[in-house]
C-alpha positions in Angstrom: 14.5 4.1 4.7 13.7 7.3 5.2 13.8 8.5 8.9 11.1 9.9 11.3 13.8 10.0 11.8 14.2 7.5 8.7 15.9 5.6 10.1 18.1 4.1 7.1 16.9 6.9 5.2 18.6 10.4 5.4 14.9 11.9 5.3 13.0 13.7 7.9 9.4 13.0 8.3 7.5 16.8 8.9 4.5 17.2 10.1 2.9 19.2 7.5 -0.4 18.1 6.1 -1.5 21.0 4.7 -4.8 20.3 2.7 -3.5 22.9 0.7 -0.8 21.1 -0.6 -2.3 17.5 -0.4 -5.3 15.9 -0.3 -3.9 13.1 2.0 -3.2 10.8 -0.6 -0.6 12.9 -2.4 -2.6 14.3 -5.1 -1.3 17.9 -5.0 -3.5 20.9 -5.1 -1.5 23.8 -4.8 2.4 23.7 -6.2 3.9 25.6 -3.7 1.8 26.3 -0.2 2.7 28.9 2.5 1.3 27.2 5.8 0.1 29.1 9.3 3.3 27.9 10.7 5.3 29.9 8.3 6.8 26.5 6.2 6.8 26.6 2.5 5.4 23.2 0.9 6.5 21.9 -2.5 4.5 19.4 -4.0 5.6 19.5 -7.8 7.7 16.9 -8.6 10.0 19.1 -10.6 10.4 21.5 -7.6 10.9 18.6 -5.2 13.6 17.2 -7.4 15.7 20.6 -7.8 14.9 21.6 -4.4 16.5 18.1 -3.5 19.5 18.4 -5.3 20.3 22.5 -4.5 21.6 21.7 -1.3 23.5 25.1 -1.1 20.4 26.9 -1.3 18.0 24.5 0.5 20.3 23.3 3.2 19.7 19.7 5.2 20.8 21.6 8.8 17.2 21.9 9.9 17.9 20.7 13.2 19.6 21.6 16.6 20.6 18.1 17.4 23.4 16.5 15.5 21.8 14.4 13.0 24.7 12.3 10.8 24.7 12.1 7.8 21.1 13.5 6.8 21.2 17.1 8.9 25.0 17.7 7.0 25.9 19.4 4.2 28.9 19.9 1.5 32.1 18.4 2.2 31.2 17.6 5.9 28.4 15.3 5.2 30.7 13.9 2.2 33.3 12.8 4.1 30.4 11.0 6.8 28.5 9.6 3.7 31.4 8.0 2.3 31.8 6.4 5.2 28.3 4.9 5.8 28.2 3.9 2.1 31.1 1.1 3.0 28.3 -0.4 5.0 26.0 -0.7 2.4 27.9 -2.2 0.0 26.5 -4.9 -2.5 29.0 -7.7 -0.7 27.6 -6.6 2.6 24.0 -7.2 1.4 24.8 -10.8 -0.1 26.5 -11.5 2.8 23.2 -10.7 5.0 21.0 -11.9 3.0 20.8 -15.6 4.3 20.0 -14.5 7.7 17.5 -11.9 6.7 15.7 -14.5 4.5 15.6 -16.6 7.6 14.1 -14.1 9.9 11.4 -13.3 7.6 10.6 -17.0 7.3 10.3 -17.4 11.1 8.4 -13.8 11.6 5.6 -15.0 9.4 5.8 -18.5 10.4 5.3 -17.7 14.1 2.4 -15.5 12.8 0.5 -18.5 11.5 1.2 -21.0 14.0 -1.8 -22.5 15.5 -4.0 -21.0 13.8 -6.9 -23.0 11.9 -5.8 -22.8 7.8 -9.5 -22.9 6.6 -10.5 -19.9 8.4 -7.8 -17.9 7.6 -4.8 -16.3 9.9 -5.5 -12.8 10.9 -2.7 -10.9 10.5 -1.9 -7.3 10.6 0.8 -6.2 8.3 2.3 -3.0 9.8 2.7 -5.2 13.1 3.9 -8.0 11.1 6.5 -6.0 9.4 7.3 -4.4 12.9 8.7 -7.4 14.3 10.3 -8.2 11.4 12.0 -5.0 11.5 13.1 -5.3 14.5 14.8 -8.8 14.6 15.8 -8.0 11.2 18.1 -4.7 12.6 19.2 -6.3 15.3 20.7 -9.4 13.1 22.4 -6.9 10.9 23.8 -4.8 13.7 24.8 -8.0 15.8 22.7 -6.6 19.0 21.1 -9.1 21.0 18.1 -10.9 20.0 16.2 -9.8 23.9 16.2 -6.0 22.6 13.3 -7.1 20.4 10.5 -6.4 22.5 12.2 -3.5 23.8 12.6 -2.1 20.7 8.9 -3.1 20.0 7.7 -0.7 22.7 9.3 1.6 21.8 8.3 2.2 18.3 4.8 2.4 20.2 5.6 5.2 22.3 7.9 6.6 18.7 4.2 7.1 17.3 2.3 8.6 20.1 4.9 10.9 20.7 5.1 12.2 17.5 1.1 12.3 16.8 1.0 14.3 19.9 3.1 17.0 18.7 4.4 17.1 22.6 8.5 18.8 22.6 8.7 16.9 26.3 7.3 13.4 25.1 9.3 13.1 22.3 12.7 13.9 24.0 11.7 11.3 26.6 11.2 8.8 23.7 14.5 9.9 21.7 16.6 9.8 24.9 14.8 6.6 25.8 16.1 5.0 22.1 19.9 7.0 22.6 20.2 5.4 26.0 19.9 1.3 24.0 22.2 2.9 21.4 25.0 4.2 24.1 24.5 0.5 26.0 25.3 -0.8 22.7 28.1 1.3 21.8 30.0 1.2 25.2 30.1 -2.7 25.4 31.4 -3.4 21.6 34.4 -0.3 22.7 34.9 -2.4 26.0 35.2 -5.5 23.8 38.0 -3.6 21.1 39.9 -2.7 24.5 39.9 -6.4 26.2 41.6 -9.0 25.2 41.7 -10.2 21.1 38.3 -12.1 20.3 38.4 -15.3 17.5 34.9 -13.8 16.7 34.3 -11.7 13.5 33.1 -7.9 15.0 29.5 -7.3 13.5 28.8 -3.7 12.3 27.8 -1.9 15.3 31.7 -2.8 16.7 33.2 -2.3 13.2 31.5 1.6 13.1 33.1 2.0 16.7 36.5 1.1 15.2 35.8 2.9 12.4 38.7 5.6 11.4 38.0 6.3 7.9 37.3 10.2 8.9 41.2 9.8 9.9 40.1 9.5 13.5 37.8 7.7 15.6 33.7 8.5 15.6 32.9 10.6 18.7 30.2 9.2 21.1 27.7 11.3 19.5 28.5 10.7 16.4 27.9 7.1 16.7 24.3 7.5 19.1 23.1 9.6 15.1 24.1 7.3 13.0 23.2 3.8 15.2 20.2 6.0 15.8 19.5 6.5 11.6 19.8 3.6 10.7 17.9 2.0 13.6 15.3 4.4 15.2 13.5 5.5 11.9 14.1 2.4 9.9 12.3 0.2 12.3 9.0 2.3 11.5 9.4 2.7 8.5 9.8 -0.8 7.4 6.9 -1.4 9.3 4.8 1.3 7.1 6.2 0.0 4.1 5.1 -3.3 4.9 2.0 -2.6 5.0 1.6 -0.6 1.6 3.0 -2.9 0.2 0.9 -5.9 1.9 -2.4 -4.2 1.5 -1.5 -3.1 -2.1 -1.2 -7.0 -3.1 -4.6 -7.4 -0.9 -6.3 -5.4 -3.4 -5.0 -6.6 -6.1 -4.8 -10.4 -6.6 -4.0 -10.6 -10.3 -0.8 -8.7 -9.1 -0.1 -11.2 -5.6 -0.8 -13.9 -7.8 2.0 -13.2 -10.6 4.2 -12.4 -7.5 3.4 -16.3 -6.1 4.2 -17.5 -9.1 7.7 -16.9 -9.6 9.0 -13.4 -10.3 12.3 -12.3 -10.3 13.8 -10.5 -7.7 14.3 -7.7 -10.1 10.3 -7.3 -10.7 9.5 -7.7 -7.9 11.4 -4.8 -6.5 10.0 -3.0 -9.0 6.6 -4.1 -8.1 8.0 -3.1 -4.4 8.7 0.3 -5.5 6.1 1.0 -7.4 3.6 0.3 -4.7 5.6 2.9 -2.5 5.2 5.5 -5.2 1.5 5.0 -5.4 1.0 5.4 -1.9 4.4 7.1 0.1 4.3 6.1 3.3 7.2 8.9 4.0 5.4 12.1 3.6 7.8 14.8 3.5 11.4 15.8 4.4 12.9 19.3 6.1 14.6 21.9 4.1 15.9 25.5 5.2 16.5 28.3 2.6 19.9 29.3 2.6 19.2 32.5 0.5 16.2 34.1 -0.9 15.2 32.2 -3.8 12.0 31.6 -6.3 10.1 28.4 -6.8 7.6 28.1 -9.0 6.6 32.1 -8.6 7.1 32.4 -4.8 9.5 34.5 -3.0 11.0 32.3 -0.7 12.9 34.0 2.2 16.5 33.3 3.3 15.9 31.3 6.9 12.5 29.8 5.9 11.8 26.4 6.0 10.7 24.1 3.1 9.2 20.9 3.1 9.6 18.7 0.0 6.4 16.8 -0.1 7.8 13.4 -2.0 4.0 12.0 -1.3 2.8 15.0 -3.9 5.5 14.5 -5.9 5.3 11.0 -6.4 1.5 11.5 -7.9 2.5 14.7 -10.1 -0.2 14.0 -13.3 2.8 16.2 -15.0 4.9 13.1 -14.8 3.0 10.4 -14.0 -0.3 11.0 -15.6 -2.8 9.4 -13.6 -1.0 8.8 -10.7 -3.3 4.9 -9.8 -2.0 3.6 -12.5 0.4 0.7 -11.6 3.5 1.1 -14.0 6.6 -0.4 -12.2 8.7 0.5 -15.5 7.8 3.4 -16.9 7.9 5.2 -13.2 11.0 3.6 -12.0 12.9 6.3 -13.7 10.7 9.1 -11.4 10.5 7.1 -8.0 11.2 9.6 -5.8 10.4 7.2 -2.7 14.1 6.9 -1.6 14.6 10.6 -2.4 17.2 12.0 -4.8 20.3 13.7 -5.2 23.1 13.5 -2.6 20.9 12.7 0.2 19.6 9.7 -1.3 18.8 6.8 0.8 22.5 5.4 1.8 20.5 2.2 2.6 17.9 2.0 -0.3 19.3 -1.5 -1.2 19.0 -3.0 2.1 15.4 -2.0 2.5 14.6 -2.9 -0.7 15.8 -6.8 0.2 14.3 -6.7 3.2 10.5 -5.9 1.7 11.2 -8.0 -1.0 12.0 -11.2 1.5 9.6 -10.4 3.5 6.8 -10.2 0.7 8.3 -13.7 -0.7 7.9 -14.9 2.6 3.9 -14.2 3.7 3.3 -15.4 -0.5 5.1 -18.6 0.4 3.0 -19.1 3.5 -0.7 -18.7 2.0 -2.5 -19.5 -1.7 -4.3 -16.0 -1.2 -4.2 -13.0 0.8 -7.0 -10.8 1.3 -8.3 -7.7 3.0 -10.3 -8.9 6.6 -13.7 -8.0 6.5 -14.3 -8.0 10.0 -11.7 -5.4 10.7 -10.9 -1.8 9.0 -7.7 -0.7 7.9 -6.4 2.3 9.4 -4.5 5.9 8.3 -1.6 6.8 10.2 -1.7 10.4 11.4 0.6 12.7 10.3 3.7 12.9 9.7 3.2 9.3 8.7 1.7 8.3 5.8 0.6 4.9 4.7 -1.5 2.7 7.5 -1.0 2.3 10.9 -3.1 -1.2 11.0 -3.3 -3.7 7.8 -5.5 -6.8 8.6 -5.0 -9.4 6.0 -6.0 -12.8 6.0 -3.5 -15.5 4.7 -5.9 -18.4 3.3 
């Protein structure tokens, strides 16, 4: 998913709401905005797909800090992305997917335990899909199961950092998340230097072995990638549980055909459809390599651009009215995992890990509706989607 980071995603969220540009929702209003902090906005779903995939003139280095692979570019982040792609393979997924379909199970059963069947569980599905995040990453990584409420907390203070806008609070929080990354990588290197172990290496100790590059990762290079595929994901699983939750809420014909039976094929579709409709990742960081046009503005060499995928995603150019649920005829136009070379490396691990988590609240309740006693909530930017879902699971 995409990263706040994204996480698993090589996005960067950016904190640029311009009204402008969006009315919140996506829906945009102006094609390319120029905002008081000097950014250029696209929100055309044309110019956010060329702008994507002209990574020599809208470069991915936004960033000071070494950010691997989504801050690369040309043969550098190549070579790193060919790497991280072995760990996304369609073996590795089937392989996981037992133990993901577990977790999800025991997430939502532990949600509904105790709790009296004829008046409904409360649940909220961004928190839901927050500890189901978690466990989930730390299965797939093979860190220990007692970093779960750590990591818990700290998507917390992730969000109020960011929301506050504050430079010294969110280096406190990123060196907070680097320090249980380093912890993790400096006891699987300890363990390839000991003595030979009967025991299969899980991922985190098979990256640290790693030589593809022709040498070793560097310590930092291991902290970015642990921390992409980690640090953003575990948020933005979280936000794309509860689109995706609150979406099937609404709509009941749709959670019903969903109970029924659907194939995992539709039902990613459905998945990713939902997403499109309402983007939980709101935009992603570019800087202009060269002075260059889009769509009639003079874009300066050294300026940034931010590709709003949220406005692109509800173009009326390509989508027509951008509400109306179409999990086909969209799919082709999806820009939730992004496009071109940074495309999501781990698009099909997220996707099976909302789709068994979906399978697994549906299994647990006849119907799934919207509390009435409690309000959803917006996230603030960057964020999109909600930051609270309550549902009740009759």
């Amino acid at each position: 998913m995409r990263s706040h980071v994204s996480g698993r995603r090589e996005l960067d969220r950016h904190d640029q709401q311009d009204p402008w540009a969006s009315d919140g929702v996506g829906r945009p209003r102006c094609p390319v905005a120029h905002g008081s902090d000097g950014t250029w906005t696209l929100s055309r779903h044309a110019d956010v797909v060329a702008a994507a995939r002209d990574d020599v003139t809208f470069s991915n280095a936004t960033s000071r800090f070494l950010k691997v692979p989504n801050g690369l570019d040309g043969d550098e982040h190549t070579a790193f992305r060919t790497l991280i792609d072995r760990y996304f393979t369609a073996d590795r997924l089937a392989e996981l997917h037992p133990v993901i379909e577990r977790i999800a199970d025991e997430v939502v059963r532990d949600a509904v335990a105790g709790t009296d069947p004829g008046l409904g569980t409360r649940v909220d599905a961004v928190a839901l899909g927050a500890r189901f995040a978690v466990r989930a990453s730390c299965a797939w990584l093979g860190w220990p199961a007692d970093l779960s409420d750590e990591l818990l907390e700290w998507i917390a203070a992730n969000r109020a950092a960011t929301r506050s806008g504050e430079l010294e609070r969110t280096a406190d929080v990123a060196a907070w998340f680097d320090r249980v990354v380093h912890q993790q990588v400096v006891a699987r290197r300890a363990a390839l230097e000991g003595p030979a172990s009967s025991t299969a290496p899980d991922v985190t100790a098979q990256l640290v072995a790693d030589e593809s590059l022709g040498r070793p990762l560097t310590d930092a290079e291991l902290t970015s990638i642990l921390r992409n595929w980690t640090g953003g994901d575990l948020d933005s699983l979280a936000l794309c549980a509860g689109v995706v939750l609150a979406y099937l809420a609404d709509h009941p014909c749709l959670q019903d055909r969903v109970r029924s039976g659907v194939s995992d094929r539709e039902l990613d579709a459905i998945v990713d459809e939902t997403l499109r409709i309402d983007d939980p990742f709101a935009s992603n960081r570019r800087v202009a390599t060269t002075d260059t046009v889009v769509h009639g503005r003079h874009v300066r060499a050294g300026e940034r651009v931010a590709l709003s995928w949220a406005a692109a995603n509800r173009d009326p150019e390509v989508f027509g009215d951008p509400d109306a649920f179409d999990p086909v005829g969209n799919a082709a136009h999806n820009l939730v995992y992004g496009t071109g070379r940074h495309v999501c490396p781990g698009r099909g691990l997220a996707t099976m890990e909302l789709r068994l988590l979906t399978r697994a609240v549906l299994a647990r309740s006849m119907a799934m509706t919207a509390d009435p006693d409690r309000a959803r909530e917006r996230s603030l930017p960057p964020s999109g989607g909600y930051s609270r879902v309550p549902l009740l699971l009759h």
